[in-house]
C-alpha positions in Angstrom: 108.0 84.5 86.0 109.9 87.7 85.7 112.7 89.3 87.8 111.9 92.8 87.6 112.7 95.3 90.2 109.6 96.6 91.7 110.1 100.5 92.1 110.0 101.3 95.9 107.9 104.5 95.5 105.2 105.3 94.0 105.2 106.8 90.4 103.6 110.4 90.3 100.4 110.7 88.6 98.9 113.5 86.7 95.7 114.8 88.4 93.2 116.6 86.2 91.0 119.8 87.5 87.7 117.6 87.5 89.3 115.0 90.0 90.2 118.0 92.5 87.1 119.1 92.3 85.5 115.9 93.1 88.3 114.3 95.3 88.5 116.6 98.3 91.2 114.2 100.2 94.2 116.3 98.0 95.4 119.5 98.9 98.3 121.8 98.0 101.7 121.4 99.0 102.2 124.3 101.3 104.6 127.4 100.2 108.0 127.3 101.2 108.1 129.0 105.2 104.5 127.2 105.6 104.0 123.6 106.9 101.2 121.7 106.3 100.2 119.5 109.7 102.9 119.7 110.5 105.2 119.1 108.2 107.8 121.4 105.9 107.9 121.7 102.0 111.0 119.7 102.0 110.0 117.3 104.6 106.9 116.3 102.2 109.3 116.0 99.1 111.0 113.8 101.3 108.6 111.5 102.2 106.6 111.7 98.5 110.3 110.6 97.1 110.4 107.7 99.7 106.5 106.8 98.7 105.5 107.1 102.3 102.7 109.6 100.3 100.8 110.0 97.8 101.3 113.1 95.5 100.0 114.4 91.8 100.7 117.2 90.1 98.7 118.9 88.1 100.2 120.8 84.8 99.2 122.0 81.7 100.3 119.9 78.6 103.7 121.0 77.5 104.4 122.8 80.4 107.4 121.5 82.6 106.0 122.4 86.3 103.1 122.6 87.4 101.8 122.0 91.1 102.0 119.5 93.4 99.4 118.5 95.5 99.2 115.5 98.8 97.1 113.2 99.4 95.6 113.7 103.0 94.7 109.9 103.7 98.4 109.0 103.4 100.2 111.7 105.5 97.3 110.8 108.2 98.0 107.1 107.6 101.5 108.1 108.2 101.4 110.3 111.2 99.1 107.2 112.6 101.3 104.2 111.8 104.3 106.0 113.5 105.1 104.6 116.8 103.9 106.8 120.2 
């Protein structure tokens, strides 16, 4: 049995056009000045880096940035598991 670390956040996936189109549950990380329920730019790079959410981005091949897009389900399963 191995030793290996287990990273504590969750790697960042690529996300393809087709799966936006079908998968409805991801969204756009809002524009800096916006929040998104809630929540700041920074304050969702925070929490993506942490692995509290689930982000992709979605980029063209070769290209270095692209954009970044949250997963709905896990900032609500976030906001919900927090304590009143």
């Amino acid at each position: 049995m191995s030793n290996h670390a287990i990273p504590s956040h969750k790697p960042k996936l690529s996300l393809t056009a087709q799966e936006l189109l079908t998968d409805p549950q991801w969204t756009r990380f809002p524009r800096s000045g916006q929040r998104l329920m809630g929540f700041s730019r920074s304050s969702l790079y925070l929490l993506a880096t942490e692995g509290l959410i689930a982000t992709k981005s979605l980029k063209r091949h070769g290209q270095k940035r692209g954009i970044r897009f949250v997963n709905l389900p896990s900032l609500t399963a976030l906001i919900e598991s927090a304590p009143s």
